[in-house]
N, C-alpha and C positions, 0 to 999 in steps of 0.2 A: 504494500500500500504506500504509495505516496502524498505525503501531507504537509500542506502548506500553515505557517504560523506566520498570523500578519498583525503586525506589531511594533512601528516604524519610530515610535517615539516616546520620552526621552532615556536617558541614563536610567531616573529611579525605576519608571515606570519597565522600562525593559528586566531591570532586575526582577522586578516582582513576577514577570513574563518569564523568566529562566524556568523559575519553578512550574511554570504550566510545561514545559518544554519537558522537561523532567518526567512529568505525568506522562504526559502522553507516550514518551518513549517507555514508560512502564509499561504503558495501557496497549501498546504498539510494538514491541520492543524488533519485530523486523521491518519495521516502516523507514521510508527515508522521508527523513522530514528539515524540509527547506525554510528558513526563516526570510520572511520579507520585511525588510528593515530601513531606517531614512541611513543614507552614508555617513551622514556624520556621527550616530550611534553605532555603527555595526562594529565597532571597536568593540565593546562589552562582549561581545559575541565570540570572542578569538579563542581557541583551544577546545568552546566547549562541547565536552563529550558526548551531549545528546544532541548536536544540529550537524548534519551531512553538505546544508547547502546554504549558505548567506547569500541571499539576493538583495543588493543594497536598490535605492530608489533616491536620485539625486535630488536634494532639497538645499536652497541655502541661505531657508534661515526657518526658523522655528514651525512658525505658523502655517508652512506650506506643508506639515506632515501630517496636519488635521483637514486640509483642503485640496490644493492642484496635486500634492505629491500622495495623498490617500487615494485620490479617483486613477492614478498612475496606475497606483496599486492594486488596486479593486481591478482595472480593465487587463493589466496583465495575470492576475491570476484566473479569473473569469475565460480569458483567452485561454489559460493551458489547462483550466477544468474542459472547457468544449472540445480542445484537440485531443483530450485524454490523458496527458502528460501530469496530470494531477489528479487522487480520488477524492481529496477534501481540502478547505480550508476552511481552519478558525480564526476569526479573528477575534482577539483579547484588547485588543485599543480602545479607549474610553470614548474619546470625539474623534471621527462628529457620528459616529453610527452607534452605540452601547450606551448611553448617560442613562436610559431609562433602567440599568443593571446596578445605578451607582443605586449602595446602599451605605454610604456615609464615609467608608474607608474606600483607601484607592487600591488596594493588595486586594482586597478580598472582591472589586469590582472587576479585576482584569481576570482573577480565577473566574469569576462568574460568567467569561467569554466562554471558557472552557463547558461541555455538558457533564463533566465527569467529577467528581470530586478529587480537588487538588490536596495528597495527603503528604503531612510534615517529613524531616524536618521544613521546616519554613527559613531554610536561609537562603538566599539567591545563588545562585551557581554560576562563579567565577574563577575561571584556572589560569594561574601566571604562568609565564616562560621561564626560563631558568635567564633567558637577557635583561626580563622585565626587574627579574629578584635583583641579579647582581646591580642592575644601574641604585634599584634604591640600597643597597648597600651601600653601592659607592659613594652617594648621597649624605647617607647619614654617618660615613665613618668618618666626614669632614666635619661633621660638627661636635663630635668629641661632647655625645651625648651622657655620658659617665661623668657629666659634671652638675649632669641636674639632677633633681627630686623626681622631677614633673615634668611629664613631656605630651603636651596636648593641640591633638590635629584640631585645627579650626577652619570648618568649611562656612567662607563667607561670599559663594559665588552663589546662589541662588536664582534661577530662569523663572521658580513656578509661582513666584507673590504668595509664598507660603511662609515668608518671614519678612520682617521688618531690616534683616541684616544687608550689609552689602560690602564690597571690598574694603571702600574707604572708612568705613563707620568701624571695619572688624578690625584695622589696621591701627588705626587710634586708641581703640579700645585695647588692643592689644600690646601694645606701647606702655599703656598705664598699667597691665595686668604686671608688666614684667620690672615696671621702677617700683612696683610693691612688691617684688616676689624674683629676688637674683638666683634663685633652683630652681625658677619656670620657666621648659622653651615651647616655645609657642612656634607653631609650624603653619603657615596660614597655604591655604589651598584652595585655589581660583583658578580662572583663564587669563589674566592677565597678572602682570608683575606687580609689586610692591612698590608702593613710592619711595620707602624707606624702609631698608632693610636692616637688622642690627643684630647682634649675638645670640639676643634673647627671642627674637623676632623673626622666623625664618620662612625665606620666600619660596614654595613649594611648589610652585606656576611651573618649575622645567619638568616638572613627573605630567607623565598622560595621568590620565581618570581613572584605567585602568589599576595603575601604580600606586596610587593612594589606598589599596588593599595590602600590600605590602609593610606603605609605611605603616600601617595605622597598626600592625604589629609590635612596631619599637614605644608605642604609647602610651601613655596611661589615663590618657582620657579625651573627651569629644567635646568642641563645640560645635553643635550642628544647626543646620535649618532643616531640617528633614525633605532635604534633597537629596541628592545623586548619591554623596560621598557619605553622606551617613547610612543608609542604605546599604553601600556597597562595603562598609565597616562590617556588616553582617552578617558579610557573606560567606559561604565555606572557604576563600581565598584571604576572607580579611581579620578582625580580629575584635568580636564583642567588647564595645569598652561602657565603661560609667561617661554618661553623656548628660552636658545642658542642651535642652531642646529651645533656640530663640524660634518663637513662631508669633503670628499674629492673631489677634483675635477679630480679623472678616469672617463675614459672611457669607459675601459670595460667593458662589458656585466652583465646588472644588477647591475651596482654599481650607477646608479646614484639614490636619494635616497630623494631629495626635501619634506622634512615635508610642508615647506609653498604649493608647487605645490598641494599637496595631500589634503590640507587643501582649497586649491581654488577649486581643482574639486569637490572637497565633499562638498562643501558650511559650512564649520569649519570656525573660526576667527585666519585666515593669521595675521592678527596684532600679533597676542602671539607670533609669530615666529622671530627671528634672525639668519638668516643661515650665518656661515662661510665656506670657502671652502680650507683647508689645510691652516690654520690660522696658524704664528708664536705666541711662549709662549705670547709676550709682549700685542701682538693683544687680544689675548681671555682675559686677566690679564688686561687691558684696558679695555676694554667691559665690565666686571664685576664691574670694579671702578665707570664706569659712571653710570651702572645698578644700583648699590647699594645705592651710593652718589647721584641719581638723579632719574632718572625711568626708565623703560623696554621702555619704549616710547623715551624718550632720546638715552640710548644707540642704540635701534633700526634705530631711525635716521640716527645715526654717523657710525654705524659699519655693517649692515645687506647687506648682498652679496648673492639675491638670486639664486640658481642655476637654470640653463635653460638648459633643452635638445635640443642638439644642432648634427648640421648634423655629427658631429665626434662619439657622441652615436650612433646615426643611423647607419653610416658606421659599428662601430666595430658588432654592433646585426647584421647585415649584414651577417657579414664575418662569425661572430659564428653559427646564421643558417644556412646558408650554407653547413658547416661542416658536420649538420645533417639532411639536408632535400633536399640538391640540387639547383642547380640553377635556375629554375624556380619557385618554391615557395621563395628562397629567395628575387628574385629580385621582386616580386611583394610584399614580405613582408616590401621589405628596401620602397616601394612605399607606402605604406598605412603609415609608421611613416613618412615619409617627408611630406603626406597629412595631419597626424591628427597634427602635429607641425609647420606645415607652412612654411615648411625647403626648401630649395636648396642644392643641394650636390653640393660638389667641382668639376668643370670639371675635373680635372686633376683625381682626385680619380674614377672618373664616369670611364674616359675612360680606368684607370685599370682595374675597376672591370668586366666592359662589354670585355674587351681586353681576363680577363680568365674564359668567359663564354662556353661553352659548343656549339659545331654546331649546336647540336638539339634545346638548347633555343633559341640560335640566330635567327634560322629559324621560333620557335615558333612566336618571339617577332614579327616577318618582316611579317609572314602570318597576324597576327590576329592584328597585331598595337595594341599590350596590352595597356588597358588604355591611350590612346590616351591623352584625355582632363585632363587627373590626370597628365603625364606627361609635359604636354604644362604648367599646372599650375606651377608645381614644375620644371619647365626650365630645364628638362629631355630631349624634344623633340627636339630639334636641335643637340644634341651631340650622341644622339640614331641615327638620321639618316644620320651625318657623320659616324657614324660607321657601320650603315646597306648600305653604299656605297661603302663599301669595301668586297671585299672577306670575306666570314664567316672563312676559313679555314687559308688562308694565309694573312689577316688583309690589303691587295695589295689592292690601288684602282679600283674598277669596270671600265672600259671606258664606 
């Protein structure tokens, strides 16, 4: 059997995609199976033992691996399903075809591409070269790392608006961490260089992405945004450590981003975690005092603010699907995230949203009493049927 995995974007997201790869080739185990991937990713992809074929898809720059460079994709595997040349493909990619899959985490949305259950372990599948090791050797045996305490990777490059951080902000910050703290080196890792590089400050931009598995062996701990490189910390090629999670507290669609949550549903050790949520300087500069001067245990204590998906995410994926699927799949979609979260929505929000529903769902919802007991649960059911006691057209009460 041949099988296509389509999958083009980004780092984190493809990690979390290894693991479906992984299944499959369980589920499969004489299948060849071909990854379709955007070229600037298909690095991640090197060595590993369950993909037979990288088919890269040229994109250059982000956003074209949810659009011109997805329909690339779609038409060339659709092309080799018709000639024969393939007997399936999955595809695991969130946008722009799966969002109605998302159920609050980005891991367990891109499994849910997959029809099969995707079984642990849960770390991403990443295999180094023996060039890849020695370069980061060579790396770290210039910095005469036996002279610190503390040695902690900080990823401050983030693409996905799922933190507050960003090169120049981690760099500063990281500058202060180290005039407090001469046993802390700090390894900052990005796509671009360091303005200012110093002893304690180290500019980690010459390693690929790949490589930061490596380093993150010689470390003993993480500043992350729970992007690429934290991720790829976790991988069977990298090296679980005790991590600050900087993240923000959006709502927007797809932004919420809970390393600890992801770590509870996937049965990972929640303790490594400390999430902040759009942390002032002093706060994170704090946290790392107590960190350093005491333990990841300690500051965890004093400082750890875990994020919760809460009915204001639900709403906003709401309103985003909506956008592109209708109001009928959306409304049963905002229902299955307040069932898998436990949520209530705001009546006041509720009765906007049903307020600019569509006749035709309106009537759907009245004929069939969609999900009845789901609604009753999530205290839906009383404000759905003051407003199926009005006019569907003119919002007028019925007599």
């Amino acid at each position: 059997m041949k099988i296509a995995l389509v999958h083009l974007c980004s780092f984190g997201d493809c990690l979390y995609a290894t693991l479906v790869a992984r299944q499959i080739r369980r589920d499969f185990p004489n299948c060849e199976l071909t990854w379709v991937i955007a070229d600037r990713y298909a690095s991640i992809l090197e060595e590993n033992p369950d993909i037979d074929v990288i088919h890269t898809i040229p994109i250059s720059e982000f956003s074209q691996a949810q659009s011109g460079g997805w329909n690339i994709a779609c038409r060339w595997v659709n092309d080799q399903l018709a000639a024969g040349l393939l007997d399936r493909a999955i595809f695991t990619q969130i946008l722009p075809d799966n969002m109605l899959l998302y159920d609050g985490l980005i891991r367990s949305t891109v499994y849910r591409g997959y029809p099969n259950p995707v079984i642990g372990p849960h770390r991403p599948v990443v295999v180094l070269n023996s060039a890849e090791i020695d370069r980061v050797n060579s790396f770290i045996s210039s910095l005469q790392i036996e002279r610190f305490r503390h040695i902690f990777l900080f990823e401050c490059g983030p693409r996905s608006n799922q933190s507050p951080m960003n090169p120049e902000r981690a760099e500063q910050r990281a500058h202060r961490m180290a005039a407090q703290h001469p046993d802390l080196l700090l390894l900052l890792t990005s796509d671009r260089p360091l303005i200012s590089a110093s002893r304690q400050v180290v500019d980690a931009s010459e390693l690929s992405v790949r490589e930061n598995a490596v380093l993150a062996r010689y470390c003993t701990g993480l500043i992350g945004c729970s992007s690429g490189i934290t991720w790829l910390t976790t991988s069977i090629g990298g090296k679980l450590l005790p991590m600050l999670q900087v993240l923000t507290k959006s709502t927007e669609p797809f932004r919420f981003a809970s390393v600890a949550a992801d770590f509870v549903r996937f049965e990972l050790d929640a303790s490594m975690v400390i999430e902040m949520a759009d942390p002032d300087d002093d706060t994170i500069l704090n946290c790392i005092q107590l960190w350093v001067s005491q333990s990841h245990i300690a500051a965890r204590t004093r400082f750890n603010e875990p994020l919760t998906f809460t009915s204001a995410h639900a709403g906003q994926m709401f309103r985003f699907v909506r956008k592109h699927y209708g109001t009928r799949s959306s409304f049963r979609f905002l229902l299955k995230l307040l069932k898998q979260h436990r949520l209530r929505f705001p009546v006041q929000t509720l009765w906007y949203e049903l307020t600019a529903l569509q006749t035709d769902a309106v009537t759907e919802i009245r004929n069939r009493s969609l999900l009845r007991n789901d609604l009753r649960r999530t205290g839906l059911l009383p404000i759905i049927r003051k407003f199926l006691n009005r006019d569907p057209e003119t919002g007028k009460p019925v007599n």
